[in-house]
N, C-alpha and C positions, 0 to 999 in steps of 0.2 A: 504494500500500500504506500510506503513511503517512495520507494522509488516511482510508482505511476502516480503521483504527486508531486515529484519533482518535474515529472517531465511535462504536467500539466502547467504547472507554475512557469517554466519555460515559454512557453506558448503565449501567458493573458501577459497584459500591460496592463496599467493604470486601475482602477477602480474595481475592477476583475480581479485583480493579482490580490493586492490587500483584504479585499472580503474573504477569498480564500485562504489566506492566509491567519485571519482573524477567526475562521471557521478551524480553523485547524488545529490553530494554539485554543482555540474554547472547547475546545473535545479531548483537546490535552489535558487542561481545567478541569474538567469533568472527571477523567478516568484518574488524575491525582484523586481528587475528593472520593472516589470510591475507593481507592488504594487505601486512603487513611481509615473510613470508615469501615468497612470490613478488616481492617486488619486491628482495630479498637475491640474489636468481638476475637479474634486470636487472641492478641494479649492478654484477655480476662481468661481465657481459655489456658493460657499457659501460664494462670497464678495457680495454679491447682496442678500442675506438672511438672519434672522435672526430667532432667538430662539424664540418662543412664550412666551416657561415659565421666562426662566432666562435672557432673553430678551438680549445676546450675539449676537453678528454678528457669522453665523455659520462658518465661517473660522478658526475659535478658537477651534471648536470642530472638524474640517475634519482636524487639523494642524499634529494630534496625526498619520494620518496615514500615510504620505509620511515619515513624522521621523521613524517611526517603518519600513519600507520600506529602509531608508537610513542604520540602524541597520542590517539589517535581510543583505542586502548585503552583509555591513561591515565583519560579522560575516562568514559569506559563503565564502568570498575571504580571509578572514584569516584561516579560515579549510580549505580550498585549496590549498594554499599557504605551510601550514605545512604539508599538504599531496605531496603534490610534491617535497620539500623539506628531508622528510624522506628518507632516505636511503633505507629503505625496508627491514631491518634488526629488529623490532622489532615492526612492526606493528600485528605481530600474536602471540604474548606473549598476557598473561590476564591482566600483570600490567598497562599494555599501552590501556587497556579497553577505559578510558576515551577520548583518543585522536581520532582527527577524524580520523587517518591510524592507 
């Protein structure tokens, strides 16, 4: 999907390229906020369990995925943010490659 979405994004210019692109990172948004949510019901899940080997309480090791779930939002709502925020003026140059618009 990623790739048949780059080569999509190749193709639009101007007010086409950013809406999709805005669709993009808000479905990113999305699937962070269900990473964290469901993984808030793991965690509870692994106060009542523990490690075999290394003999942790698993909550220490489910801890890792609601954090990367709080990240991955973080991250989506700040490409977001800089995409709506652009003017529109220099999201189709190559220098500007790196940025999310």
């Amino acid at each position: 999907a990623h790739v048949a979405l780059d080569l999509l994004l190749m193709h639009l210019k101007g007010f086409s390229k950013k809406a999709l692109m805005l669709i993009n990172i808000g479905l990113i948004a999305v699937l962070a906020g269900a990473i964290f949510i469901s993984a808030l019901a793991l965690f509870e899940l692994g106060t009542m369990q523990e490690s075999p080997a290394l003999e942790l309480p698993m909550h220490w090791v489910y801890s890792v995925i609601p954090v990367s779930g709080i990240l991955l939002l973080y991250y989506a709502l700040r490409d977001f943010w800089t995409c709506l925020t652009n003017k529109g003026h220099a999201f189709d140059r190559k220098e500007e490659e790196g940025k999310p618009c």
